[in-house]
LONUSE-23362 format. One record per residue: z, x, y of N, C-alpha, C in turn; residue in three letters; residue number from 1. Coordinates in pm, 1 decimal, decimal comma. Example, Ala and Ser with C-alpha at 12.3 -4.5 7.8 and 13.67 -1.06 7.14 Angstrom:
# LONUSE-23362
{lolum {780,0; 1319,0; -569,0}; {780,0; 1230,0; -450,0}; {780,0; 1320,0; -330,0}; ALA; 1}
{lolum {708,0; 1285,0; -225,0}; {714,0; 1367,0; -106,0}; {787,0; 1290,0; 3,0}; SER; 2}
//
This chain:
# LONUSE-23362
{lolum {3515,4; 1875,7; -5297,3}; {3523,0; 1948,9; -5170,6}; {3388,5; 2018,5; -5145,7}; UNK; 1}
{lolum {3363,0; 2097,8; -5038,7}; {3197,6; 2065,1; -4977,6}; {3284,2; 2183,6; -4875,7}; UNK; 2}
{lolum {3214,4; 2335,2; -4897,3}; {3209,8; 2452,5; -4791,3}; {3138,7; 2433,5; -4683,1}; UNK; 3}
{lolum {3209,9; 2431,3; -4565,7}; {3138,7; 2480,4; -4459,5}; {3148,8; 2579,3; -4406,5}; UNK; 4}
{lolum {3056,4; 2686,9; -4333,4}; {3060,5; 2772,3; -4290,4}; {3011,9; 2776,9; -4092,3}; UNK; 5}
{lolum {3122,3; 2786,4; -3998,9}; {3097,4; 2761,7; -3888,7}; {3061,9; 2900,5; -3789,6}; UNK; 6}
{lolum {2936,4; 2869,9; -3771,2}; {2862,0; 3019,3; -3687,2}; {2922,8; 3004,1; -3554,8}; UNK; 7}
{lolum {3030,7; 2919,1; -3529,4}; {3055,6; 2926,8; -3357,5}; {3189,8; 3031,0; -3395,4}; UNK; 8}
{lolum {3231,8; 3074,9; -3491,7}; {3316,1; 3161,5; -3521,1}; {3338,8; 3277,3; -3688,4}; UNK; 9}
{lolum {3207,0; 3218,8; -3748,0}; {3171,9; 3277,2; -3867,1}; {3317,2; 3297,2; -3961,6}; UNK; 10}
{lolum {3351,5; 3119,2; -3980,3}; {3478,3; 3120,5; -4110,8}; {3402,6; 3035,4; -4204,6}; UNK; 11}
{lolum {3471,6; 3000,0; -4328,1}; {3417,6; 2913,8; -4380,2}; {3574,3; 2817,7; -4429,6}; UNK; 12}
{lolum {3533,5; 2702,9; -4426,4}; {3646,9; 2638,3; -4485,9}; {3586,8; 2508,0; -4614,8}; UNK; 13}
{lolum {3709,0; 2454,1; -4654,4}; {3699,6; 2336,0; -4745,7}; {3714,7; 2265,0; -4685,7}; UNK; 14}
{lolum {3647,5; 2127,7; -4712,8}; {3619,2; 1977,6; -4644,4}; {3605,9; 1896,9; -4764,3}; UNK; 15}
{lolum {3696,4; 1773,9; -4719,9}; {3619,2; 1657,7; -4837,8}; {3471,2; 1643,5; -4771,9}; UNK; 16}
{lolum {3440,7; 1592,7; -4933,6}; {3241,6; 1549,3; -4905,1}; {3262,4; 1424,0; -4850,2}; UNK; 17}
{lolum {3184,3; 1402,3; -4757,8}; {3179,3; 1299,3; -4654,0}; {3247,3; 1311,5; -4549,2}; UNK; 18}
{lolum {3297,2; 1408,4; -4470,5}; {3362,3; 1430,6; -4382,3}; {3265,1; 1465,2; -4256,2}; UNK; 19}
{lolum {3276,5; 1433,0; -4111,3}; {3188,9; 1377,5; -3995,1}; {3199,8; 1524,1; -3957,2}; UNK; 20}
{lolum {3092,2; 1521,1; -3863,3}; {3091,5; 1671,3; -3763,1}; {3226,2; 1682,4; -3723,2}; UNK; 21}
{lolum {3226,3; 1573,0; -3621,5}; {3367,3; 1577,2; -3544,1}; {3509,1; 1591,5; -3649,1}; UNK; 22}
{lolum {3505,0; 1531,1; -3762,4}; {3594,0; 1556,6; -3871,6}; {3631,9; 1739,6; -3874,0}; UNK; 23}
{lolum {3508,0; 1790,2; -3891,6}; {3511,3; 1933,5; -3923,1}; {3516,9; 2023,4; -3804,7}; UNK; 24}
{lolum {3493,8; 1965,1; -3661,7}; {3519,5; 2015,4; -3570,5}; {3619,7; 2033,0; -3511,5}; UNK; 25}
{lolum {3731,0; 1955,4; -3548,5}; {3870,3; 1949,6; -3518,0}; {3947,0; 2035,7; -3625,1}; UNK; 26}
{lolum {3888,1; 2038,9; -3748,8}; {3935,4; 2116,3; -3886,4}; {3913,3; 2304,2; -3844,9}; UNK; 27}
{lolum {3795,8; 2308,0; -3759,7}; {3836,0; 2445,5; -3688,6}; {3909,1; 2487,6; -3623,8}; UNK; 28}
{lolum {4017,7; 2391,4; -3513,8}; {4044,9; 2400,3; -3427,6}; {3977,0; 2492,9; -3306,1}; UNK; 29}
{lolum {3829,5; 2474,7; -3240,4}; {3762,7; 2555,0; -3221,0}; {3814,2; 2491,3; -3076,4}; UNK; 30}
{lolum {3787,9; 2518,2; -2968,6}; {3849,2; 2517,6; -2839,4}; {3644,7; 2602,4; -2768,6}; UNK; 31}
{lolum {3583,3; 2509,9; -2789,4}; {3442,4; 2470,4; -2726,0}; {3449,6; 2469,9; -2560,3}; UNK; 32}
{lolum {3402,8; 2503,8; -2472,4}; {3425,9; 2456,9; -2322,7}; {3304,8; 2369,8; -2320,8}; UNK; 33}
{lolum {3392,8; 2211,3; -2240,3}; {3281,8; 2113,7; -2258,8}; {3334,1; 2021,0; -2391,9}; UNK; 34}
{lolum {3385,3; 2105,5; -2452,0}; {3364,7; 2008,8; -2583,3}; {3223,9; 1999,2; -2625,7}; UNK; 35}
{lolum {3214,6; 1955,9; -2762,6}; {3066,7; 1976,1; -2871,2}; {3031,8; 1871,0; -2871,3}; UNK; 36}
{lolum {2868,3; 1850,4; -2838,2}; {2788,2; 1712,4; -2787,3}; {2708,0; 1687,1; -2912,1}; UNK; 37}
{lolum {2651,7; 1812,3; -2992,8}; {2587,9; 1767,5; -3108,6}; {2584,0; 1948,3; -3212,7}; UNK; 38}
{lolum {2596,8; 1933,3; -3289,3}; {2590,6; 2059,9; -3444,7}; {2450,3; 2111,2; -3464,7}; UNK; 39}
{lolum {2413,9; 2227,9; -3460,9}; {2331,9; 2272,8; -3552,1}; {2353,5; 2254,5; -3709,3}; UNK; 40}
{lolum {2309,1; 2180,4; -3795,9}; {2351,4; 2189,3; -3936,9}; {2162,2; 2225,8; -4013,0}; UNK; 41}
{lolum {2239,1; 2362,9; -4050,0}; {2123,2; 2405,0; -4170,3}; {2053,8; 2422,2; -4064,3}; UNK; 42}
{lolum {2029,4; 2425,6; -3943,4}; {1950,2; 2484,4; -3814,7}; {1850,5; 2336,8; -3746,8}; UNK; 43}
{lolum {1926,4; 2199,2; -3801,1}; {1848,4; 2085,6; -3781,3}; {1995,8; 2000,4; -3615,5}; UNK; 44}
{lolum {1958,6; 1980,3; -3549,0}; {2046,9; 1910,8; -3440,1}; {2130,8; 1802,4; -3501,0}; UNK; 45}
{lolum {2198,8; 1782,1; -3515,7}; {2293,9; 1643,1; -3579,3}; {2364,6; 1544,7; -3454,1}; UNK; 46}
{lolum {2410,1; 1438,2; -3493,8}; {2506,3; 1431,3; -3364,2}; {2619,0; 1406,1; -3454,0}; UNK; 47}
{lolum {2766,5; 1399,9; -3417,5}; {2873,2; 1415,1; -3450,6}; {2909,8; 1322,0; -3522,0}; UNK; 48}
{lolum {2887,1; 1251,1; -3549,6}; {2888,8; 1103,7; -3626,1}; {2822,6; 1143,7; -3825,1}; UNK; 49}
{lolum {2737,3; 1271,7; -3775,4}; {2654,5; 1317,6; -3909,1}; {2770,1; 1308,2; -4012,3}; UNK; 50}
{lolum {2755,8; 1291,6; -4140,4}; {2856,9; 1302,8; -4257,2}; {2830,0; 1429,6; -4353,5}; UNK; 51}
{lolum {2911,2; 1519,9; -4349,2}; {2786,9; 1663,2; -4477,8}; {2861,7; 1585,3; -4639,1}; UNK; 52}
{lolum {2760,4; 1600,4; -4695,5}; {2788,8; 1595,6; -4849,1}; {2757,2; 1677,1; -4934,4}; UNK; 53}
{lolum {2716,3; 1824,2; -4857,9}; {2672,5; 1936,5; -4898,4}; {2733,9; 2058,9; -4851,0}; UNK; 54}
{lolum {2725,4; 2181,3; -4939,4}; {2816,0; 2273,2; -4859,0}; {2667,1; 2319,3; -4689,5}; UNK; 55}
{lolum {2710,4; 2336,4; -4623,9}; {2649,5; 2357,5; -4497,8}; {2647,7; 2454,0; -4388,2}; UNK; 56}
{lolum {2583,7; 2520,7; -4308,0}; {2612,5; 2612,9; -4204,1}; {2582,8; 2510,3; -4091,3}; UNK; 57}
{lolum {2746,7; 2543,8; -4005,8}; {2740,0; 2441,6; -3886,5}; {2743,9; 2521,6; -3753,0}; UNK; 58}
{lolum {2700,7; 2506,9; -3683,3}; {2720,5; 2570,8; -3500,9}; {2742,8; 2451,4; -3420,9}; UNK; 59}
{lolum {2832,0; 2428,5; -3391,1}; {2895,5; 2294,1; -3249,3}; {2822,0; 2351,9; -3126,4}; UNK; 60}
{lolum {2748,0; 2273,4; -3061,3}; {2671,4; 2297,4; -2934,8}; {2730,9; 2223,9; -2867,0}; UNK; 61}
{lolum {2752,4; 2214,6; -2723,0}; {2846,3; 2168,9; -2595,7}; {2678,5; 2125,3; -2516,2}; UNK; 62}
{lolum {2707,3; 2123,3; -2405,1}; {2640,6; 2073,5; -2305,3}; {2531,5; 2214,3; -2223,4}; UNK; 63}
{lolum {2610,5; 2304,6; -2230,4}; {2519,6; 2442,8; -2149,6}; {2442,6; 2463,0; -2276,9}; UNK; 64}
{lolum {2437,4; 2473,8; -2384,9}; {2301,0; 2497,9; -2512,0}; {2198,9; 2370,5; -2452,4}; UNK; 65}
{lolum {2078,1; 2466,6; -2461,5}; {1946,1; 2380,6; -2398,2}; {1936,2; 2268,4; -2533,7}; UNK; 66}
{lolum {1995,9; 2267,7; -2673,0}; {2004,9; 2126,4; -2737,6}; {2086,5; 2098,1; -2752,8}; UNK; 67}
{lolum {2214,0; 2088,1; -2732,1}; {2331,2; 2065,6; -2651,8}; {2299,6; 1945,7; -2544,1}; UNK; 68}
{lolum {2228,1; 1972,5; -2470,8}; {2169,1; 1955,7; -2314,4}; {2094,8; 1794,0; -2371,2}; UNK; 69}
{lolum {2047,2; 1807,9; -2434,6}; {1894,6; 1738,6; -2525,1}; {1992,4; 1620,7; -2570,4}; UNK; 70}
{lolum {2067,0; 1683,1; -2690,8}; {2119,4; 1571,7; -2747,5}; {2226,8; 1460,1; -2639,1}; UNK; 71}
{lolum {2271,2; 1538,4; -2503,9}; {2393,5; 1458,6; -2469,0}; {2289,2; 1363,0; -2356,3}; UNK; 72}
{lolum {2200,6; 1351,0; -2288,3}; {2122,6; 1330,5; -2263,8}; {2062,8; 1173,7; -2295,2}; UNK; 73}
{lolum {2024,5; 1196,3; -2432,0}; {1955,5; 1077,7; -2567,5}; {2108,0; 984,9; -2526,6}; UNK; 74}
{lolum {2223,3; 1079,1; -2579,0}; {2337,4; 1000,1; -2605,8}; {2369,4; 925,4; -2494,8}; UNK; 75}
{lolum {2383,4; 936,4; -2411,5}; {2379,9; 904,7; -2221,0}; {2259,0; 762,8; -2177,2}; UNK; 76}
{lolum {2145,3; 825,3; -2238,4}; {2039,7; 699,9; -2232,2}; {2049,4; 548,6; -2326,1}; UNK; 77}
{lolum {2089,9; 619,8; -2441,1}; {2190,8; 481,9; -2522,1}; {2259,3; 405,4; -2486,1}; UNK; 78}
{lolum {2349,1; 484,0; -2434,0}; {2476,5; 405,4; -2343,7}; {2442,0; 304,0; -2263,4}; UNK; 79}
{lolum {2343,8; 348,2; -2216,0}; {2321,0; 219,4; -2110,9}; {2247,5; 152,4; -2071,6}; UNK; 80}
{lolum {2137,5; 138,1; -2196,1}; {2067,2; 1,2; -2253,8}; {2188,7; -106,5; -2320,0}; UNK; 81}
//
């Protein structure tokens, strides 16, 4: 198991190691407006797909965070190549 600690509400919980942003974002039951487009982890941008195998400090960013904004953006330009 692998601590995370989530700054969008400052708890920490247990996670299996290898478990996805979105894995651990639902494990908060955090209620985001927008919903979360990409994580601060360890203060580096992730996108939700990231796997932690480490204990970690996470912040879920939505769409109004200026990297929030950034990452959904990239994700959007993917799409449609």
């Amino acid at each position: 198991m692998l601590q995370i600690c989530c700054k969008n509400n400052n708890i920490s919980k247990n996670f299996p190691i290898g478990s996805s942003l979105l894995d651990i974002y639902n494990g908060f039951n955090l209620d985001i407006p927008y919903g979360p487009v990409s994580a601060k982890v360890n203060n580096k941008v992730e996108g939700l797909n990231y796997r932690a195998y480490n204990n970690k400090d996470v912040e879920f960013l939505n769409i109004l965070n200026p990297s929030g904004t950034v990452s959904y953006t990239h994700l959007r330009a993917h799409e449609t190549k």
